[in-house]
Backbone as CSV, one residue per row, in Angstrom:
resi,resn,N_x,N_y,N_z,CA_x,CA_y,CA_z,C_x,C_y,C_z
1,UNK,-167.604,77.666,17.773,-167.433,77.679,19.214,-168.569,78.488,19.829
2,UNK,-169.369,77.813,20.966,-170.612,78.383,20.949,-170.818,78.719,22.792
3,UNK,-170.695,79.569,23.238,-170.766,80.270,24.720,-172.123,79.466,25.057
4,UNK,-172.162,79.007,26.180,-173.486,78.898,26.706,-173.647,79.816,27.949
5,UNK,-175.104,79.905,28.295,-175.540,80.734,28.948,-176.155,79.921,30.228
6,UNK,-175.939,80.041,31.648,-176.024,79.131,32.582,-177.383,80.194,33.612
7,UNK,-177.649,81.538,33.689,-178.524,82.484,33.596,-178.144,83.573,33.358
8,UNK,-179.530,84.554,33.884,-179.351,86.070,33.305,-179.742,86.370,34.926
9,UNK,-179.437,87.723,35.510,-179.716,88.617,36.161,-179.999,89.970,35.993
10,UNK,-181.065,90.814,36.077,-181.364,92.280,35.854,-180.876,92.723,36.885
11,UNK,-179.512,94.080,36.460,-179.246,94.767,37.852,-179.577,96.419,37.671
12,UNK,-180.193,96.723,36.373,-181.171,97.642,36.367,-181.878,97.831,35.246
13,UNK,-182.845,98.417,35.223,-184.380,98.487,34.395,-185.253,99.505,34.259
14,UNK,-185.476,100.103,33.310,-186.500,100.947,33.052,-187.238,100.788,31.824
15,UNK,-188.056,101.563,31.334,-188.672,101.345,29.775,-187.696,101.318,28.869
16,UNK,-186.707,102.241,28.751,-185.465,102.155,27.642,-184.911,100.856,27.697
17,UNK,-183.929,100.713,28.712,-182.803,99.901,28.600,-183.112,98.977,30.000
18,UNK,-182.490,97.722,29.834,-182.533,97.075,30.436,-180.792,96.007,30.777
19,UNK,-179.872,96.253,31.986,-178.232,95.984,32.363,-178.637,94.739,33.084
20,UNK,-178.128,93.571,31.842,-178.101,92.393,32.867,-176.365,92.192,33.156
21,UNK,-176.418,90.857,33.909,-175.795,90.271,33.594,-175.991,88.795,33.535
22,UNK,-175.415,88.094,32.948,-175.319,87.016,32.130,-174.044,86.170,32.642
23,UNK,-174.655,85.115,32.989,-173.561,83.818,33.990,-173.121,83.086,32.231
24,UNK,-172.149,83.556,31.861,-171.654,82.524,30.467,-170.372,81.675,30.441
25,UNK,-170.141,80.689,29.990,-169.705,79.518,29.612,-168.538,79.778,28.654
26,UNK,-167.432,79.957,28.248,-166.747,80.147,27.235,-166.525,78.723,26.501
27,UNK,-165.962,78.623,25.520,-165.829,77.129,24.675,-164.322,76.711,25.715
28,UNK,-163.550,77.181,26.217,-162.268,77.092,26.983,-162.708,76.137,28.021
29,UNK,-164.284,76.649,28.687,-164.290,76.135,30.351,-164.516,77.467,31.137
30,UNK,-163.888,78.249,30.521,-164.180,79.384,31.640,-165.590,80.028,31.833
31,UNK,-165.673,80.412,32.983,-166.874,80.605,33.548,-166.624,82.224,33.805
32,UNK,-168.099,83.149,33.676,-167.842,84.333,33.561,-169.256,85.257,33.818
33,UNK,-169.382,86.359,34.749,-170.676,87.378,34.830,-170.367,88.497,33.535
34,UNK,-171.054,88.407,32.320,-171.087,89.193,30.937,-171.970,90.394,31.565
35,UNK,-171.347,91.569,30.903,-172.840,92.169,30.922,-173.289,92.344,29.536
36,UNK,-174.664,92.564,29.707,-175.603,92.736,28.537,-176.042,93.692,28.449
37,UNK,-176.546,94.190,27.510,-177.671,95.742,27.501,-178.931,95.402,26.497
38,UNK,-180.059,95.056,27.245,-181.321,94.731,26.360,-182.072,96.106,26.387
39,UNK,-182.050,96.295,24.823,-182.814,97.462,24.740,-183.964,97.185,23.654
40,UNK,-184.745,98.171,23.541,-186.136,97.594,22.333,-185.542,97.870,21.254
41,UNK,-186.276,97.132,20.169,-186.124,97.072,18.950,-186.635,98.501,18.076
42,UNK,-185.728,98.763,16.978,-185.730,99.700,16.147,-185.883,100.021,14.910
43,UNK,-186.986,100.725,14.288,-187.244,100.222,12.573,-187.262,102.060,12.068
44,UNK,-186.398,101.769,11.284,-185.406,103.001,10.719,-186.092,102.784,8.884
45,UNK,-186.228,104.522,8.887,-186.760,104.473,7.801,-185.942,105.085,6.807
46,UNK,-185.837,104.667,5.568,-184.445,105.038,3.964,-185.540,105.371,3.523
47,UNK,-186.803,106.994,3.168,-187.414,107.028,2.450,-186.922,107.965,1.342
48,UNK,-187.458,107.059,0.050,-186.570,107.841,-0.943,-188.162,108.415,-2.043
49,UNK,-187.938,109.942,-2.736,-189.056,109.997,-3.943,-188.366,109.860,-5.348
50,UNK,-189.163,110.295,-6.060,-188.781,110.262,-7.306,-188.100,111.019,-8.030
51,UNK,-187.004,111.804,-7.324,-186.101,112.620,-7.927,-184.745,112.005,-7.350
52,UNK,-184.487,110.828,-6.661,-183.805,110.049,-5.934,-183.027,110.688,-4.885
53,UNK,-183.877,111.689,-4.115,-183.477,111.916,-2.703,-183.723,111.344,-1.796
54,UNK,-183.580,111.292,-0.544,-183.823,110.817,0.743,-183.942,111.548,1.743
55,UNK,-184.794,111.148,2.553,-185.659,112.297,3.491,-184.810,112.275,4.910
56,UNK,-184.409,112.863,5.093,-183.297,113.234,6.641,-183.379,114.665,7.112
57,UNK,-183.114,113.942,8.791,-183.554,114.713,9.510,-182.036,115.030,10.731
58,UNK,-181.881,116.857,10.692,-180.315,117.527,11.235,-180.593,117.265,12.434
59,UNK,-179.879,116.265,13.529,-180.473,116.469,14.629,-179.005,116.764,15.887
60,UNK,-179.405,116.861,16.857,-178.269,116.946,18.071,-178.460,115.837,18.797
61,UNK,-177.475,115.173,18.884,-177.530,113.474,20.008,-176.782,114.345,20.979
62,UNK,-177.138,114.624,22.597,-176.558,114.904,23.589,-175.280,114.334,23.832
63,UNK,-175.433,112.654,23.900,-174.553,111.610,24.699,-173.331,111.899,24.127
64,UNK,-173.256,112.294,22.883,-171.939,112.576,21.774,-171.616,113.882,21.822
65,UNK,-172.487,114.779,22.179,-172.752,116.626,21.707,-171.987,116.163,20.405
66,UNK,-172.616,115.648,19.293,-173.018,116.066,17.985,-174.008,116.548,17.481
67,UNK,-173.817,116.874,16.005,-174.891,117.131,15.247,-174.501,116.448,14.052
68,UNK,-176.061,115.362,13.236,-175.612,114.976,12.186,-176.932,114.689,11.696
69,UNK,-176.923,114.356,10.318,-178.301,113.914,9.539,-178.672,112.325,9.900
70,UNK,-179.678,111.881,10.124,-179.877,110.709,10.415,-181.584,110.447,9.527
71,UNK,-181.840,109.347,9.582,-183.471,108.980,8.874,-184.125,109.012,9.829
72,UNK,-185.129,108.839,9.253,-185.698,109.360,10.548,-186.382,107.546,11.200
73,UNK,-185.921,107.321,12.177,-186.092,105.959,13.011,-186.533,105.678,14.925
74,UNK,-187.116,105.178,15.053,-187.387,105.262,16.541,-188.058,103.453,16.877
75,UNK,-188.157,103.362,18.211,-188.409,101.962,18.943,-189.697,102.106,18.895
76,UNK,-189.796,100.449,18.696,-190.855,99.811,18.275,-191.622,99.657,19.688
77,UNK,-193.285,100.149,19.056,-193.920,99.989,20.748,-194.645,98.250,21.078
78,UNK,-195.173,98.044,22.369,-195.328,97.198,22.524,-196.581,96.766,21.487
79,UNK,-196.381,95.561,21.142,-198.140,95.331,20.069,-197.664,95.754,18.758
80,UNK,-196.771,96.597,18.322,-196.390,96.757,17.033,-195.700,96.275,15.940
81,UNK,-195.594,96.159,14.771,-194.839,95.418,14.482,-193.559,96.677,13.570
82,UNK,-192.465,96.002,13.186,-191.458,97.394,12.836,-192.364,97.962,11.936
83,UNK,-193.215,97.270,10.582,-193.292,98.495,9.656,-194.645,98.846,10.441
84,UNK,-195.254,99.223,11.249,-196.245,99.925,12.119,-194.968,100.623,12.395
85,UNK,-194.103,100.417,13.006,-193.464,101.082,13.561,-193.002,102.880,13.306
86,UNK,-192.041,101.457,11.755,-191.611,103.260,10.639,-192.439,104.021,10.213
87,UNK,-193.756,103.401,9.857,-194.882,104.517,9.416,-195.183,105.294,10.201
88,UNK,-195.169,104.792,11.469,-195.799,106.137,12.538,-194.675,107.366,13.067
89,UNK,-192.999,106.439,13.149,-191.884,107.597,13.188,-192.365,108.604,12.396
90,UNK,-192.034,107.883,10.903,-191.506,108.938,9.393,-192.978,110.322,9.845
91,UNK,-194.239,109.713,9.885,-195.501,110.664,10.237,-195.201,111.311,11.326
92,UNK,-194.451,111.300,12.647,-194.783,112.004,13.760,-193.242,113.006,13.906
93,UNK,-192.225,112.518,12.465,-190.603,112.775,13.065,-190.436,113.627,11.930
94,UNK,-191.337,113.694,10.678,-190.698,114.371,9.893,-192.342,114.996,9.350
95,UNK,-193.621,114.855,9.211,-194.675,115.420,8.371,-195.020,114.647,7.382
96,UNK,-193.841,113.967,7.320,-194.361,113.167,5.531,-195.202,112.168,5.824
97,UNK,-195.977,111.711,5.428,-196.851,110.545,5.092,-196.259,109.208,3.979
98,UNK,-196.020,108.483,4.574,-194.994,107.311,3.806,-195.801,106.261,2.650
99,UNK,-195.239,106.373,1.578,-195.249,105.514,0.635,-195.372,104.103,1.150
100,UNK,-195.869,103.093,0.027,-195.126,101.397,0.379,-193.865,101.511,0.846
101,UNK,-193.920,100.670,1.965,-192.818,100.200,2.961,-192.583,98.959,2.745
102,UNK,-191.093,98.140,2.538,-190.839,97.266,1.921,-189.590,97.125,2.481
103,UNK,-189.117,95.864,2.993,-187.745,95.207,3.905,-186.845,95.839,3.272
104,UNK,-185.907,96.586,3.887,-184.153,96.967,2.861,-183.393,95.892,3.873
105,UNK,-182.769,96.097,4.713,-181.892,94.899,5.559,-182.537,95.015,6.978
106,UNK,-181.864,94.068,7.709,-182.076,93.802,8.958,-180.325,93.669,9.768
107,UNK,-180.128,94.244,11.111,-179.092,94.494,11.364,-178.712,94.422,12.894
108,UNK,-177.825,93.851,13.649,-177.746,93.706,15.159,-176.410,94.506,15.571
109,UNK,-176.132,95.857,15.332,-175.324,96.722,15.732,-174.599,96.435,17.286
110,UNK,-173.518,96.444,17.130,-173.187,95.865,18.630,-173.546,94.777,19.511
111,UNK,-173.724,93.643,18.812,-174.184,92.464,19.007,-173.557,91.795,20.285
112,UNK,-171.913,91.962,20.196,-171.688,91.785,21.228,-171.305,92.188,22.952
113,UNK,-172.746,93.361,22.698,-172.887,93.926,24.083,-173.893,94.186,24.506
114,UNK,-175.292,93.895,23.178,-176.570,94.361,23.437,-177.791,93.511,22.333
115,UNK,-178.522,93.576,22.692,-179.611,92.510,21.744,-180.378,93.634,20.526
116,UNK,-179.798,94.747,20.809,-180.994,95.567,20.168,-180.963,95.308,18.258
117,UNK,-181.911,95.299,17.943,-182.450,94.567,16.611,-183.128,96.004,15.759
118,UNK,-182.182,96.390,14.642,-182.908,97.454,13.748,-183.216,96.607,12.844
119,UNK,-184.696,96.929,12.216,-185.505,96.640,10.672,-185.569,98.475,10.464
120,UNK,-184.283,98.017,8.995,-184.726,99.160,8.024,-184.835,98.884,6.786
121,UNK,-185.871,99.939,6.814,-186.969,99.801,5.470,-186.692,100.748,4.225
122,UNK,-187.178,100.817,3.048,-187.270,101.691,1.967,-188.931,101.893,1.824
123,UNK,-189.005,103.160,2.009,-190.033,103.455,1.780,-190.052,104.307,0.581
124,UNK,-190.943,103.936,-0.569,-190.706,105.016,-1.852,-192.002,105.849,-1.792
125,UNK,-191.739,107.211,-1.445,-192.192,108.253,-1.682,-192.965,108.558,-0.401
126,UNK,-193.669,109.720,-0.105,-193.884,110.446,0.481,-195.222,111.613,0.331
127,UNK,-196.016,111.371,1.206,-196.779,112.779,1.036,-196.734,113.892,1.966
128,UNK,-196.693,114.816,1.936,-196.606,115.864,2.959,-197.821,116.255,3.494
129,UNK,-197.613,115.853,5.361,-198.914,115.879,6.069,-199.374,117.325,6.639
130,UNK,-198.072,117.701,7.022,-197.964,118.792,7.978,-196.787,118.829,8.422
131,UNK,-196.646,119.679,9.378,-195.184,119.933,10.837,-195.412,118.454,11.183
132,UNK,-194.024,118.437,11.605,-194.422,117.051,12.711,-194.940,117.561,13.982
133,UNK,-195.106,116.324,14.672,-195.807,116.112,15.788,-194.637,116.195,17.103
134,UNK,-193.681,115.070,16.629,-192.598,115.112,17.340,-191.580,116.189,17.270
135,UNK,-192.083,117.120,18.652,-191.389,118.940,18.485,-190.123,118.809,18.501
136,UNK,-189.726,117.622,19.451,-187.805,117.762,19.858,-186.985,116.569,19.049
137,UNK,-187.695,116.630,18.033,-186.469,115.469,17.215,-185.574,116.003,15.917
138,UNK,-185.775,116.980,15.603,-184.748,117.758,14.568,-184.597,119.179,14.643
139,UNK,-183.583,119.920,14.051,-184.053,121.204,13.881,-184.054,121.540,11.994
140,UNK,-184.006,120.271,11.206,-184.324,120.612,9.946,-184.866,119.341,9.313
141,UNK,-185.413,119.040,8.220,-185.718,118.330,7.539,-186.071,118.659,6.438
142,UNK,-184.876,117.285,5.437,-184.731,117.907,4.160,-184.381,117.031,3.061
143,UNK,-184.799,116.830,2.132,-184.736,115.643,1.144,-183.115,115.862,0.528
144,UNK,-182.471,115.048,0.812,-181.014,115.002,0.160,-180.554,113.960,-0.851
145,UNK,-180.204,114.881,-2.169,-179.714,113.975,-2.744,-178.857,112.837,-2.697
146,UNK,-179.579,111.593,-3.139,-178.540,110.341,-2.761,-176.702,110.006,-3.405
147,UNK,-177.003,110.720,-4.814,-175.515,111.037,-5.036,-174.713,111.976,-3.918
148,UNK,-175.264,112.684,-3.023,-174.549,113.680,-2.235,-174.549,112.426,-0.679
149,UNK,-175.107,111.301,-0.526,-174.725,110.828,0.789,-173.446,110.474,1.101
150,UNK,-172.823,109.627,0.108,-171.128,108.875,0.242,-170.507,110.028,0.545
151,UNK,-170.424,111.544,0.322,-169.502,112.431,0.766,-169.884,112.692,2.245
152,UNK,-171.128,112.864,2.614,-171.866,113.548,4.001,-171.097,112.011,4.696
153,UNK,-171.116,111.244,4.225,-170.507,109.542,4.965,-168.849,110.386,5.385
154,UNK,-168.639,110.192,4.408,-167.164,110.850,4.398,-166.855,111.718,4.810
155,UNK,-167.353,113.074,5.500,-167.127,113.736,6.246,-167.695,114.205,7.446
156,UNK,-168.441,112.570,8.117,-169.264,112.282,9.357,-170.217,113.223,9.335
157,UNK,-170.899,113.102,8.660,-172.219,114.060,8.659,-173.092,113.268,8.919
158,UNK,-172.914,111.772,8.905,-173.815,111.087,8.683,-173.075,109.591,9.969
159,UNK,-173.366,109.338,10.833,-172.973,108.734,11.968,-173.211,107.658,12.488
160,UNK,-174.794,107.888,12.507,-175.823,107.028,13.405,-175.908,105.495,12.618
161,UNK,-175.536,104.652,13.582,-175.139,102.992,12.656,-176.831,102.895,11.888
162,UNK,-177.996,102.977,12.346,-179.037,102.695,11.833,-178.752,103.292,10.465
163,UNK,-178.882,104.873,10.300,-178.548,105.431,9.631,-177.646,104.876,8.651
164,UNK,-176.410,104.762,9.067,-175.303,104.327,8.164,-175.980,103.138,7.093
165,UNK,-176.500,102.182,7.803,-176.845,100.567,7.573,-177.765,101.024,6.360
166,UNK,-178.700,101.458,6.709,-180.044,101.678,5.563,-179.118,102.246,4.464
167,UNK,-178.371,103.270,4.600,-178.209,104.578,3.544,-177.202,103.717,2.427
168,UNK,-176.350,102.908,3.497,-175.155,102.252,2.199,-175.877,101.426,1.588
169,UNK,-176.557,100.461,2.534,-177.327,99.480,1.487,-178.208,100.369,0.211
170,UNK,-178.765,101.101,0.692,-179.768,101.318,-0.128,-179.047,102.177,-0.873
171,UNK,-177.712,102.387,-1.306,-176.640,102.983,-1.954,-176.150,101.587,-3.162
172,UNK,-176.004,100.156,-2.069,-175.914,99.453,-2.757,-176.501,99.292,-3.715
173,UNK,-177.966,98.956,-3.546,-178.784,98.681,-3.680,-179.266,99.397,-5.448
174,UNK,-179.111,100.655,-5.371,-179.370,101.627,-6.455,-178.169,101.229,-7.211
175,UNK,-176.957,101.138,-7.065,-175.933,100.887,-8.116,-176.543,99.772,-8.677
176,UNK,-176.705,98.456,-8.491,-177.066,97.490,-8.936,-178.292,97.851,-9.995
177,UNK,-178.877,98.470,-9.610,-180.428,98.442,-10.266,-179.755,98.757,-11.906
């Protein structure tokens, strides 16, 4: 059963986010103003080294007043493509200098309220550049063992859907191997 879309309207806009609404079609007949939330695309980085940790970063999300570990991930600029993307986060969000970058999944979190599109990646290994660049995006960063994530899962330490998406897969991912 497939909604059609009859148009779109922007009823506000900035560089972040973009609130339409959307004239849609239900499979019923019914006719309806949706709203939407178009926001940019996001490429989230699972970098893991060779002692099988993963590089995360303690941060504070206002909108929630939490605090939790997340990878380190940010929106894709215009002209870029995601893995341009994650290489320049992981370098400006955490110091490290990223290994081969290589597809882990692809994921549409809240699909049915917003278009926004994460590519997350596995990146294996890491060199250490410096401090980051980006002053206000953590107050720690710290390679965590991947046997220790399923508990930090389990006792919401760990939150952020990007986050979540990369870490289980790439949880999957290692059992199998």
């Amino acid at each position: 059963m497939e909604w059609k879309t009859h148009g779109e309207r922007q009823i506000y806009t900035n560089k972040w986010v973009n609130l339409c609404l959307v004239d849609v079609q239900q499979p019923d007949g019914r006719r309806w103003e949706y709203h939407v939330v178009r926001l940019r695309h996001l490429a989230v980085a699972a970098v893991v080294n060779d002692r099988q940790e993963v590089l995360m970063m303690w941060r504070h999300r206002f909108i929630t007043d939490s605090w939790a570990w997340e990878l380190p991930m940010g929106l894709i600029e215009e002209g870029e493509t995601p893995e341009e993307a994650v290489a320049r986060e992981v370098l400006e969000e955490t110091g490290w200098r990223p290994g081969p970058i290589k597809p882990l999944i692809y994921a549409e979190p809240a699909n049915g309220i917003t278009d926004s599109q994460h590519h997350v990646f596995r990146v294996d290994g890491a060199t250490y550049a410096g401090p980051p660049t980006e002053k206000n995006e953590s107050d720690r960063i710290e390679w965590i063992p991947l046997s220790e994530v399923r508990g930090m899962i389990d006792r919401r330490e760990i939150v952020s859907s990007g986050s979540l998406v990369g870490l289980l897969y790439l949880l999957m991912d290692e059992a199998i191997r």
